[in-house]
N, C-alpha and C positions, 0 to 999 in steps of 0.2 A: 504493500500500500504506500511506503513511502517514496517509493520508487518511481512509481504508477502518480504521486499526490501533485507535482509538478505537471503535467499533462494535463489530467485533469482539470485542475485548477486552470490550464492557460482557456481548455476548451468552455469550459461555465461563465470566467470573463470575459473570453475574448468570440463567444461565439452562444450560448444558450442565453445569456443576460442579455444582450442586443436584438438577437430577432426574439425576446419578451416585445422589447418596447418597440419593436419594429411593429407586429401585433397590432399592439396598444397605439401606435400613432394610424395605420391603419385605419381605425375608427374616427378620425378625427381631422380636425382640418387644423392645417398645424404650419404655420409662417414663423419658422424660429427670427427671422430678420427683425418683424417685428413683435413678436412675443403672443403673436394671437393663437388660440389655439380651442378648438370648439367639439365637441364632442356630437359627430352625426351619426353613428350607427352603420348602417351597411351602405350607405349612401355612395362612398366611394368605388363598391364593389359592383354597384348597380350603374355606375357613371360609366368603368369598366366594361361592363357586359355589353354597352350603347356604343362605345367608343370603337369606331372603324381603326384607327392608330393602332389600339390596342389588336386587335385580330390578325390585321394586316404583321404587325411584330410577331405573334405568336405563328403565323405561316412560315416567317420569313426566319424562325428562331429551331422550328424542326424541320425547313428541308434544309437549312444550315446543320442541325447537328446530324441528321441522315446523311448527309454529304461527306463529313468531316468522320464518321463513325466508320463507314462502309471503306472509305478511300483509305484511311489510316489502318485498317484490320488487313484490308487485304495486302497495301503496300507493306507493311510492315513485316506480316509471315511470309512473302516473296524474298524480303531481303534478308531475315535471319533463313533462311532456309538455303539461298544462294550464299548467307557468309559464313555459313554453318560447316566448314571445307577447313581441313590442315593445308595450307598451301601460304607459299610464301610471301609476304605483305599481306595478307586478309589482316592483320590487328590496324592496319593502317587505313584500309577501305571501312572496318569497322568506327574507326575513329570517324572519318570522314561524313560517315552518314549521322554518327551522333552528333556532333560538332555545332548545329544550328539548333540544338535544348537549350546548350549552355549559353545561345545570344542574347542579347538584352534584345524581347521585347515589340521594344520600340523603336533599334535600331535594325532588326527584323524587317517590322513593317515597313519603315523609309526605304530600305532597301529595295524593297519591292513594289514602294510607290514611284520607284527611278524605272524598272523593269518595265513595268506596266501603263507607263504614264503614254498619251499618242506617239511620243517621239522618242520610247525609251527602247530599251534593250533590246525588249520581245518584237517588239514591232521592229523594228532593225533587221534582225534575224528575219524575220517576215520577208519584209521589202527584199532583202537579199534572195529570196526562193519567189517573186514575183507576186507577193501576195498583200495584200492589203489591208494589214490589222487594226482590229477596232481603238476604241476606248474604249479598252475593260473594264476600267475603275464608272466611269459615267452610263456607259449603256446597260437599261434593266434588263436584256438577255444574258451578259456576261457579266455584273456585277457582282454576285452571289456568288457565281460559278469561282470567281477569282477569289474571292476572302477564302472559301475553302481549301484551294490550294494552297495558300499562303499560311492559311492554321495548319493544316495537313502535314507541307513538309516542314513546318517548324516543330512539333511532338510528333513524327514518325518516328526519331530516332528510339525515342524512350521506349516504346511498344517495341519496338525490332530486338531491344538489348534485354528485353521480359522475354520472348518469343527465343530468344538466344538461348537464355537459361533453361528453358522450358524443354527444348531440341535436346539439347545435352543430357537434360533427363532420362530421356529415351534410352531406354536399352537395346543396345546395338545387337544385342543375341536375337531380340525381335523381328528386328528390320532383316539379318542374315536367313531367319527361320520361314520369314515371307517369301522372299528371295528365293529357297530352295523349293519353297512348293511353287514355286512358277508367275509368283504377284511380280505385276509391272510397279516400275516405280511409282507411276500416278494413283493406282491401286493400293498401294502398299502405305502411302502418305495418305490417304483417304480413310484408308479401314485402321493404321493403326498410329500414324504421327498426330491427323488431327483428334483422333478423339483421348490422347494422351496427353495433348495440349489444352484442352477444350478448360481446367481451370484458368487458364492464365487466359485464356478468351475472354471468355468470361470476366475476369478482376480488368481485362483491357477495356473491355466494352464497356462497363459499367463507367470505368475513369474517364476513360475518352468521353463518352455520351455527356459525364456532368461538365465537365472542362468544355464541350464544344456549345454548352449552353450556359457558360459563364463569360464568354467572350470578349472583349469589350476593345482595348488595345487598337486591334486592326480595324474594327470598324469605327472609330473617332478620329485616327490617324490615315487610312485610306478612303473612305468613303462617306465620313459625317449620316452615315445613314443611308442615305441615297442612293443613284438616284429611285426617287420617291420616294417608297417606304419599303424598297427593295431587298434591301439590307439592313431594316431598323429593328433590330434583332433587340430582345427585350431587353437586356443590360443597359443597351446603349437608349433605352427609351425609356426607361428608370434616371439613367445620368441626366437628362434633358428633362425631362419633367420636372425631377428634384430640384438640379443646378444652376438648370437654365429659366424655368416657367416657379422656380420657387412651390410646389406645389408637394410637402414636403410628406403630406396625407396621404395623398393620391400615388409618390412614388410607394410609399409604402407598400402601398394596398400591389400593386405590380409585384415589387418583392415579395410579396406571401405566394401569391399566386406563381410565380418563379420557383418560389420553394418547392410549391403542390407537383407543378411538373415533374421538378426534376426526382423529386419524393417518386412520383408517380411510377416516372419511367426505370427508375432505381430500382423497384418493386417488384414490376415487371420483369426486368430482365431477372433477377433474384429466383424470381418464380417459376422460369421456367427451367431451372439448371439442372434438377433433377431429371427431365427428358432428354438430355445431350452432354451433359457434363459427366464427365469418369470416374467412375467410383462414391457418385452424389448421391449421399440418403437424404 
């Protein structure tokens, strides 16, 4: 317990105590600027249900984390699987792909607001092969599309170096025993790598899912939301509401229901591990 009492404590201060009064302001109509602060009831929850902004966000908030979930699980077991080889410089290719966890950020995002800007990098390489690339950052067909790449390969790495671990586990008398009964490799990864993996799937999808709907970074720093409400993923429609429209009730009231989701889909996945996960009572 006394081990354990530092942890604890940091999680009750710094995280049970606050979404209380997150709750509690929730109900309320609450101008800390200037001290007003009025107790309405569910009123905000109901402004919420009315509010197109709010819908248009929550659209814009899961096919961002579907995006970012799918793209990262798959890229990820491809590259521990291909760096999963005794061969020489693999710890250096390994590095390589972790390398952009450890960026700041926001120096991430800028980065890629140079790549992706009409006259940046990618569009360059374009032009060079005769082609004609958009504004990814401004048009609502490839705005979306581009945050998620840019969350994507920024925490691939982390999932790749779990998936690593996970590989390793594997018992290699397994994989030889499939081998001699005739299983093709694609066979042999199907019936017995992925479902000996299938925790660490699992612990990835769960993280990635909450991380890809906690967002906030790249969409203030590349896209302010836009264009429209294409990208106005709820974090960032929380910050603007709160920081920008002073509306510090009503961000609240966003955050709870932020919670509920991510609760939600948390749950879910949880739920279903005993149907596919290995050795799951």
């Amino acid at each position: 317990m006394a081990f354990v009492a530092p942890q604890v404590l940091g999680v009750i201060v710094l995280g049970v105590i606050p979404f209380i009064f997150v709750v509690w302001y929730s109900f309320n109509e609450w101008r800390p600027l200037t001290g007003q602060m009025e107790f309405i009831g569910l009123d905000n929850y109901s402004r919420l249900a009315a509010d197109p902004t709010f819908s248009a966000s929550i659209v814009a908030s899961l096919l961002f984390s579907a995006g970012v979930l799918i793209l990262n699980l798959v890229i990820a077991i491809s590259l521990a699987v291909l760096l999963n080889r005794r061969l020489k410089g693999i710890t250096a290719f390994r590095t390589i792909f972790f390398s952009p966890v450890v960026v700041s950020v926001v120096a991430w995002s800028v980065t890629w607001g140079f790549l992706l800007a009409p006259d940046g990098g990618l569009n360059g390489a374009l032009e060079l092969l005769g082609i004609d690339g958009p504004n990814w950052l401004a048009d609502p067909s490839t705005a979306l599309i581009s945050l998620v790449v840019v969350q994507v390969f920024k925490g691939v790495g982390m999932n790749m170096v779990l998936f690593l671990a996970a590989l390793q586990s594997v018992p290699e008398e397994i994989r030889e025993a499939a081998q001699l009964d005739g299983a093709s490799p694609w066979r042999s990864f199907w019936s017995i790598t992925v479902p000996m993996i299938a925790p660490t799937i699992l612990l990835t999808g769960i993280l990635t899912t909450i991380g890809s709907l906690e967002v906030f970074a790249p969409v203030q720093l590349l896209t302010g939301g836009g264009p429209g409400n294409t990208t106005n993923v709820l974090p960032f429609f929380l910050y603007r509401t709160a920081f920008i429209s002073q509306q510090f009730g009503y961000a609240s009231a966003i955050g709870v229901v932020l919670f509920a989701i991510i609760l939600a889909l948390t749950m879910l996945q949880w739920s279903t591990r005993r149907k596919w996960v290995h050795d799951e009572v």
